[in-house]
Each structure stands twice: as C-alpha cells, then as structure tokens.
C-alpha positions in Angstrom: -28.4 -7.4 -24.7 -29.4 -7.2 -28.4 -30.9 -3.8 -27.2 -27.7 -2.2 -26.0 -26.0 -4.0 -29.2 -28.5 -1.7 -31.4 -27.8 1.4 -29.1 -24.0 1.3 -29.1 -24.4 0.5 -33.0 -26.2 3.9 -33.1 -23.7 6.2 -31.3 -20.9 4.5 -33.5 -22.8 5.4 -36.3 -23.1 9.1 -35.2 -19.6 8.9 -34.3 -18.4 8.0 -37.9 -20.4 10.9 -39.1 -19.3 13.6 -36.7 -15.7 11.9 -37.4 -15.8 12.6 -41.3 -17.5 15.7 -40.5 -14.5 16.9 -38.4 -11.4 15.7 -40.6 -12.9 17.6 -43.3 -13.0 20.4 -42.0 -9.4 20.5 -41.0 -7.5 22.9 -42.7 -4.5 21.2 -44.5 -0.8 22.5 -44.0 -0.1 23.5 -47.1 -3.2 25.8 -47.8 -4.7 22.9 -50.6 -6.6 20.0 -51.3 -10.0 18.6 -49.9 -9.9 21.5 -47.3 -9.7 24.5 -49.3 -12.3 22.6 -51.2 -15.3 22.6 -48.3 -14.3 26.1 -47.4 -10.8 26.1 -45.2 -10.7 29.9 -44.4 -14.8 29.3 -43.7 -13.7 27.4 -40.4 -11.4 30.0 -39.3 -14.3 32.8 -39.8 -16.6 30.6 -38.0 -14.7 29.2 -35.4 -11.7 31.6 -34.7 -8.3 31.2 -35.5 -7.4 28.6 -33.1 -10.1 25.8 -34.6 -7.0 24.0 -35.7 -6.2 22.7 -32.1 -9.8 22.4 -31.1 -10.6 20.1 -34.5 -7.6 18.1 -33.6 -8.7 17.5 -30.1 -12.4 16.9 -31.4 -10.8 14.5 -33.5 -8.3 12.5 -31.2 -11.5 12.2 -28.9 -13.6 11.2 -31.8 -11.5 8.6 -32.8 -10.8 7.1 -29.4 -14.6 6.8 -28.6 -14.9 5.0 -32.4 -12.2 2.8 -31.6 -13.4 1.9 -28.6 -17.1 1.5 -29.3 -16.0 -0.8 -32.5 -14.1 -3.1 -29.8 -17.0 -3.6 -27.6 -19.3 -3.9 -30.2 -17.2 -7.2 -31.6 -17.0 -8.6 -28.2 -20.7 -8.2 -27.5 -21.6 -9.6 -30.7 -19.5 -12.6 -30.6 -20.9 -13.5 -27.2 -24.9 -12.3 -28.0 -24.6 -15.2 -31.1 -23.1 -17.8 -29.2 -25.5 -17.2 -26.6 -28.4 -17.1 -29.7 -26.7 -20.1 -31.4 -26.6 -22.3 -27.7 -30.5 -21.5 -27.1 -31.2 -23.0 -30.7 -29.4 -26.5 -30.3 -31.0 -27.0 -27.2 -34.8 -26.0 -28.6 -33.8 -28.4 -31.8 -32.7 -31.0 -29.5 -35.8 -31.2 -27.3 -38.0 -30.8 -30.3 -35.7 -33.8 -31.9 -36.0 -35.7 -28.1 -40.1 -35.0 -28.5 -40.8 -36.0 -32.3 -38.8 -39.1 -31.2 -40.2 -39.9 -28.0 -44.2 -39.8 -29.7 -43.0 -41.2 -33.1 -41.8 -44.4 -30.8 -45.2 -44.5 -28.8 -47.2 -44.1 -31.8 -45.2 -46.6 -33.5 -45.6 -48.9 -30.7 -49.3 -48.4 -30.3 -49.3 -49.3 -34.3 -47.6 -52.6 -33.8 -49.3 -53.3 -30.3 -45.6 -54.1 -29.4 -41.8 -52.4 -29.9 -40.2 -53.8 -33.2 -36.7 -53.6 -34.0 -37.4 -51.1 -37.4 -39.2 -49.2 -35.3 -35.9 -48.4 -32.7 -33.9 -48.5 -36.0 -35.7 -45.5 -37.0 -35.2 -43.5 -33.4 -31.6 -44.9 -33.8 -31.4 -43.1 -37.6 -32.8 -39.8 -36.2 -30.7 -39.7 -33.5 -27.4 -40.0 -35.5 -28.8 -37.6 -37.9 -29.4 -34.9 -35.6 -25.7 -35.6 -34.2 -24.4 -35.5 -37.2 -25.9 -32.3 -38.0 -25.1 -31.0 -34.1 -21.3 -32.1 -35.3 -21.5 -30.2 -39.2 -22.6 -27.4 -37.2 -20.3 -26.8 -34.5 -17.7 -27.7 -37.2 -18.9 -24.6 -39.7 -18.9 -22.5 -36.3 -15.4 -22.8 -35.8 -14.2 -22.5 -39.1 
C-alpha cells in the first residue's frame, strides 16, 4: 500500500505541474495580464486558433483527475497510518508482555520465591503501559 501511496503521490505531482502549466497558458479575455505575459498570441501560433477550447478542456480534465487523486490519496493515508499505528501497539504490547514475563522469572529466581514488590513492579508496568496505550489513543483522536 505505502507503494501505490508514493505512485499516486507522483502522478498528483505531475498533475499539478501540467495544471499550472495549462492555466498559464490560457489566453485571458481581455487581451492582458499573466497571459500576454508568457506569450498569449505564442499559443495561438503554436497551437492554432482554437487552443482556447482545447486548454479549457485540458484543464477541466486536469482538474478532475487532481481532485480526484487528492481524495484518494487522504483516504488511503488515513487508513495506511491506522493500519501502521495498530501494528505498533501490538509489537509494544508484546515486547511490554515479554520484558514483564522474564523480569518476573528473573525476579523470582533472585528471591528463590514470588514477593509481593516483585508483582508490585509487573503491576506498575502494566498500568504504565496502559496509561500510555490511553495518552495515545487520546492524542489520536484529537
């Protein structure tokens, strides 16, 4: 997915570009401004005295396809980093589940039997990590 992301990204990209490209090149209505400034009659010499309506097409079209690829784009995204962010709590909440699970045998070995700081401590982590869990589904939706 984070491939296709990258490729759409592109083509929007190249779409902007051919968009600017074509609205400048518009000639204006009343013969002045940014138009006349790249070269208006230049388009009609090149092109033939009906690029007005094929610009305008070429940009309706253009637009459309940026509109379009901008609305995708958002959608994909949203779902690629919830689907980044869901893979992350669970790899911090097995590593959390492991560190606790040989920090309690290791403890216990230590002692040569369970004492209560030592499931006050796996109690602690544990309320940490859901804390943190909590802060960050908090800051997600915000």
């Amino acid at each position: 997915m984070g491939f296709l992301i990258g490729l759409l990204t592109f083509i929007l990209f190249l779409n902007s570009v051919f968009l600017t490209l074509v609205i400048l090149m518009q000639l204006p209505k009343k013969e002045a401004g940014l138009g006349t400034a790249f070269g208006g009659g230049a388009t009609e010499a090149l092109f033939g005295a009906g690029t007005g309506n094929v610009l305008s097409v070429a940009t309706k079209y253009s637009a459309t396809i940026f509109l379009a690829l901008s609305l995708i784009l958002s959608v994909m995204n949203a779902r690629y980093s919830r689907a980044q962010k869901g893979q992350f709590e669970e790899a911090v909440q097995q590593q959390s589940a492991a560190q606790t699970t040989t920090q309690t045998q290791q403890e216990t070995d230590a002692t040569g039997e369970g004492t209560a700081s030592g499931g006050a401590t796996s109690a602690q982590q544990q309320q940490t990590m859901s804390n943190l869990m909590q802060l960050q589904n908090t800051n997600a939706t915000e």
